[in-house]
C-alpha positions in Angstrom: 2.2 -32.5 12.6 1.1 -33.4 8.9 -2.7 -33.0 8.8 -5.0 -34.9 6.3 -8.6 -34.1 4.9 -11.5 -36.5 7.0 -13.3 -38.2 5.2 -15.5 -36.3 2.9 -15.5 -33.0 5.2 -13.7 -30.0 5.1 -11.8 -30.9 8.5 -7.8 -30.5 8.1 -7.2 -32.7 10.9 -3.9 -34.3 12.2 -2.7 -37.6 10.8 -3.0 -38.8 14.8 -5.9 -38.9 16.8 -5.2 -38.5 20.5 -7.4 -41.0 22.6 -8.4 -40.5 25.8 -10.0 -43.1 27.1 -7.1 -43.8 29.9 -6.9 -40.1 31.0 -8.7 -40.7 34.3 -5.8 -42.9 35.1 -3.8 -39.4 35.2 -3.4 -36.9 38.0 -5.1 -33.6 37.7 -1.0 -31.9 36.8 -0.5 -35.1 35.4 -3.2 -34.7 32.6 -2.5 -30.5 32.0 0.7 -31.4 31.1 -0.1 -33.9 28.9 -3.0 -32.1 27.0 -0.9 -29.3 26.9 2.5 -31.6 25.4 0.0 -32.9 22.8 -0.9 -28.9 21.8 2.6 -28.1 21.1 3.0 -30.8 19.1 0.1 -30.4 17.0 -1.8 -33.4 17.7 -5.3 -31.6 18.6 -7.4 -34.0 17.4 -9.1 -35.8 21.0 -11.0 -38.2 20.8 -13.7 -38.9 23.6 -16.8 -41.5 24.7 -19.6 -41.3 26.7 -19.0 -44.8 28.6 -14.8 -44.0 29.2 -14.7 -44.2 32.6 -18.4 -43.5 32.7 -18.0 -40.3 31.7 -15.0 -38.8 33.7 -12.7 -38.8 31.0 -15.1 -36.2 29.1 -15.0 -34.2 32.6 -11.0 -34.5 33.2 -10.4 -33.7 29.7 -12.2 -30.1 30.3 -10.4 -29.6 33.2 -7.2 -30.4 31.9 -7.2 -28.2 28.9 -8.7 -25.2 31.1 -12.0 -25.6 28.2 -12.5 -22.0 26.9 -14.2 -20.7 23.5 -10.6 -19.7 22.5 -9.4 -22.9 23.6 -12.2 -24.4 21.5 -11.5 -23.1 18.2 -8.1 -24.8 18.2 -9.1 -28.4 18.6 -11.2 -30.9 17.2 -13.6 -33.0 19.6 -14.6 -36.1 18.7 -17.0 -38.6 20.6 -19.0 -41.6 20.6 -22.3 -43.0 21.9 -24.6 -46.0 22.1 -22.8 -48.4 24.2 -25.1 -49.2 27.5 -24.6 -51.5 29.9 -25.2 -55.1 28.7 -26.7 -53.6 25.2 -26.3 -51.1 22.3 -28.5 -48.1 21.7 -29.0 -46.0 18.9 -32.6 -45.0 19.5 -33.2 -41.0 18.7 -33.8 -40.6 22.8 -30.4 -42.0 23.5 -28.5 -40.6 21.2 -30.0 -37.2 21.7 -29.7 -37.2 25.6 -25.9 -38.6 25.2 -24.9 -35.6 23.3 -26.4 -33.9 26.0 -24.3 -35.2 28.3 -21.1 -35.7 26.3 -21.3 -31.7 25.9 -21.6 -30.9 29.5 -18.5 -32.7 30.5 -16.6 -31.0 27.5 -17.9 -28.0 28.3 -18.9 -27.4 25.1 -21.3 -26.2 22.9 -20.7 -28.3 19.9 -18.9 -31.8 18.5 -17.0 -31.6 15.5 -17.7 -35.5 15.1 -20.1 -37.9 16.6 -19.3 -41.4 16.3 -22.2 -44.4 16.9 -20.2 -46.6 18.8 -20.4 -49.6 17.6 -23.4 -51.4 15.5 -27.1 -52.1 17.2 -28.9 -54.8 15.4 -32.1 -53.2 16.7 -31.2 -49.9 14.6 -34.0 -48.0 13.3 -32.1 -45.8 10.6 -34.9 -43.1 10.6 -34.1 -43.1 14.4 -30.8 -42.0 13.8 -31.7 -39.7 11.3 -34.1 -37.9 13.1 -31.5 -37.6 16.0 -28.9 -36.2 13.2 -31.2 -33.8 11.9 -31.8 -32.2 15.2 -27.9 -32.3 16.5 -26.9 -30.4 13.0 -29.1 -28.1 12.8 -28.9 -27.7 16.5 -25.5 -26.7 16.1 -24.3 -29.7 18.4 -22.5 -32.0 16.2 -20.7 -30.9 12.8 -20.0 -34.3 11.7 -21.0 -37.9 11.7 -19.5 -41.3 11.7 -19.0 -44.9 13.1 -17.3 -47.3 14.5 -16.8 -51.2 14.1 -19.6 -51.0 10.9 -19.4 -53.1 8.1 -20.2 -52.2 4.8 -24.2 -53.3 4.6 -24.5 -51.7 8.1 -23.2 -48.1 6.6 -25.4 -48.7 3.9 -28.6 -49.4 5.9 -27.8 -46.4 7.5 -27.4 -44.5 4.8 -30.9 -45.5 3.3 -32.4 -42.8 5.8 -29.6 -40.6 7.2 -28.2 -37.8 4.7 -25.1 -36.6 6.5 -22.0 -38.2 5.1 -20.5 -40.6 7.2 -17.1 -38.8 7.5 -15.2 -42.1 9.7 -15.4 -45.5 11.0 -13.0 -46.8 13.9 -11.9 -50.2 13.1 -9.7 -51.9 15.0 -6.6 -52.4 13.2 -2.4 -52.9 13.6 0.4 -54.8 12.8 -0.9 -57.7 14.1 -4.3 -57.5 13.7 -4.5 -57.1 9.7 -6.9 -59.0 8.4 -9.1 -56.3 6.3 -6.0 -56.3 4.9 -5.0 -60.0 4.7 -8.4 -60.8 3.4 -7.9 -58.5 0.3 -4.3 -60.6 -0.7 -6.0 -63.9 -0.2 -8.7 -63.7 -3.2 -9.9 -66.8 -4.2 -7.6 -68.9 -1.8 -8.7 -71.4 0.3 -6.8 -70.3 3.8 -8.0 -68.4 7.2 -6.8 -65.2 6.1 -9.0 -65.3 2.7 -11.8 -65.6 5.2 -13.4 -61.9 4.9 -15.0 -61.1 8.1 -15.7 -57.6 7.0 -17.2 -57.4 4.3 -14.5 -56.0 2.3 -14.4 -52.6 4.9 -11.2 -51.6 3.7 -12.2 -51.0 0.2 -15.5 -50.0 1.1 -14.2 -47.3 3.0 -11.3 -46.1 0.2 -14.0 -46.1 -2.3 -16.5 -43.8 -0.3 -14.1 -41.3 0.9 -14.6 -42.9 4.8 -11.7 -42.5 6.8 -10.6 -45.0 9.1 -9.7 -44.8 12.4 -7.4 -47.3 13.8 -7.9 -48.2 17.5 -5.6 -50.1 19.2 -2.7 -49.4 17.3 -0.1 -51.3 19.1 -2.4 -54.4 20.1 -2.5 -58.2 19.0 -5.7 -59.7 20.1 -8.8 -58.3 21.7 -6.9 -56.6 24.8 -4.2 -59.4 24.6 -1.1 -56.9 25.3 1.0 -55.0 23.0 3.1 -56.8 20.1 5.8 -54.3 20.9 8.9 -55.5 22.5 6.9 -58.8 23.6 8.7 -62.2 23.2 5.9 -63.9 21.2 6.9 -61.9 18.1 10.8 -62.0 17.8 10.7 -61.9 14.2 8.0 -58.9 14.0 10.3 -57.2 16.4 13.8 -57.6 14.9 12.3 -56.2 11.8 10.6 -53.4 13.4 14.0 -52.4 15.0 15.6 -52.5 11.9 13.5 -50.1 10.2 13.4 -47.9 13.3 17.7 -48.1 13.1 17.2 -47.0 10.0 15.1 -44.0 10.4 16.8 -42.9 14.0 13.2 -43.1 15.8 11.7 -45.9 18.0 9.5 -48.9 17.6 6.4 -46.8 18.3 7.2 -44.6 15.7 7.4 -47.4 13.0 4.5 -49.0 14.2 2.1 -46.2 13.0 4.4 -44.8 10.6 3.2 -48.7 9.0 -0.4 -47.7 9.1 0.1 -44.1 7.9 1.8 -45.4 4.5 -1.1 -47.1 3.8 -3.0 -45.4 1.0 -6.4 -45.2 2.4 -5.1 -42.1 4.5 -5.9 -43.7 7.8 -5.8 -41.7 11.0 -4.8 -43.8 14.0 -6.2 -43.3 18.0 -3.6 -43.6 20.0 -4.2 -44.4 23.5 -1.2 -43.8 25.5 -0.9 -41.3 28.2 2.8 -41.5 28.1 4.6 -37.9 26.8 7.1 -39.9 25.6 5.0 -42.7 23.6 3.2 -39.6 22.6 6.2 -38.1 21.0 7.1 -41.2 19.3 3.8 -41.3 17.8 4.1 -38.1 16.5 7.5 -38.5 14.6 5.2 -41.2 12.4 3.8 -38.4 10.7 7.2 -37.4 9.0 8.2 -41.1 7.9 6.8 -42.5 4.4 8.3 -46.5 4.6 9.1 -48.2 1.2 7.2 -50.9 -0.2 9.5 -53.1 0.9 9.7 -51.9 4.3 5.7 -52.1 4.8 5.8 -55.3 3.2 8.7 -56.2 5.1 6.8 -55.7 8.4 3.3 -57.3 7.2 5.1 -60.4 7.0 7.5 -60.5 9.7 4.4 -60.7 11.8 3.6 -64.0 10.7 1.0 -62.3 7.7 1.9 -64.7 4.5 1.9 -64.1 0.8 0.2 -66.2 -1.1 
């Protein structure tokens, strides 16, 4: 597996993140195979949250990789917190106590990333520093990072935290482009000129942020997978093609497509199929052409202006 720097750390992480928010769904044999599949082939980078599957994905996880200090040194843990029912929370007591929690069920003494999960409009940044302060020099948490933030919402917390923040999840795919549409459509009066990020994309590029694609494989919020599906016969004839080309599978193309982007993104793949896994994997060895990636952008419907 090709491995990549995060963000502005010293982590040498794999170009795939690992997501386990469906691993519950998994049989207790079921889920030591497939940590241990994942292992072999070099994708040890997991990524966790407090609220998946309120909190037994964190406690399978452990369980399935037989969680051991020699064990621990050969992976990288991430997780997120701040999501509550019917609210978000990012005051110092929640964050603090959902460490707490999130380390228990890893059975683990540190993270080597923390992500807020997703923003809280009642953030107090100091809050969040505080609770940084304490998890670092605790020991608890190495790194720090985000998820779903815009630019001004990084920046707010950046006024008072001092940690660099080292990712941001953002969801992103074939599909579901438009931090990328926005930044074609400049000055053009269409729905994909619309920027609903405020410009993440380059934001992130420009302070060494890296971004974490979730849902990889998904059009909509949830909608289904573009992948094989009937509603994109033109997205998927092109995707075969390339995949023809390159003797790997649809899977493999579609994050091989966010790999070759240059802001040296790492996707989370959520499958908890071997196989899936596999393909996902391969990505890591395929650099598409510019004509290939731009090939794909617009056989999903994504125009040029």
């Amino acid at each position: 597996m090709r491995t990549m720097k995060l963000g502005k750390s010293t982590l040498e992480v794999p170009v795939v993140s690992v997501g386990c928010m469906r691993i519950n769904s998994l049989e207790k044999a079921e889920a030591e195979h497939f940590v241990q599949t994942a292992l072999e082939l070099g994708a040890n980078f997991f990524d966790h949250a407090d609220i998946y599957g309120g909190g037994t994905c964190e406690e399978i996880f452990a369980e399935a990789i037989h969680m051991n200090d020699d064990i621990r040194e050969k992976i990288f843990l991430q997780s997120k917190c701040g999501i509550r029912e019917g609210m978000f929370d990012f005051s110092k007591e929640h964050i603090l106590e959902s460490v707490d929690g999130s380390l228990k069920r890893l059975n683990t003494d540190y993270l080597d990333i923390l992500l807020l999960h997703r923003p809280d409009t009642l953030v107090e940044p100091e809050e969040v520093a505080e609770a940084f302060d304490i998890l670092e020099s605790s020991g608890k948490v190495r790194h720090f990072g985000v998820s779903n933030q815009n630019p001004m919402q990084i920046e707010l917390l950046m006024k008072s935290v001092k940690q660099a923040i080292v990712a941001n999840q953002l969801q992103l795919s074939i599909t579901n482009a438009n931090m990328i549409s926005n930044g074609f459509n400049v000055n053009m009066e269409n729905d994909s000129a619309v920027n609903r990020d405020g410009s993440i994309l380059d934001y992130c590029r420009l302070n060494d942020i890296t971004i974490q694609p979730w849902s990889p494989f998904q059009y909509g919020f949830f909608d289904g997978v573009f992948l094989g599906n009937d509603k994109f016969p033109e997205l998927n004839q092109k995707i075969d093609e390339v995949a023809n080309k390159y003797e790997v599978s649809n899977t493999t193309i579609a994050i091989a497509w966010l790999l070759r982007h240059p802001a040296n993104m790492q996707p989370v793949i959520g499958t908890m199929n071997e196989g899936r896994l596999k393909d996902c994997c391969k990505s890591s060895n395929i650099l598409l052409t510019r004509e290939e990636w731009y090939g794909i952008y617009r056989a999903a419907g994504n125009v040029l202006p």
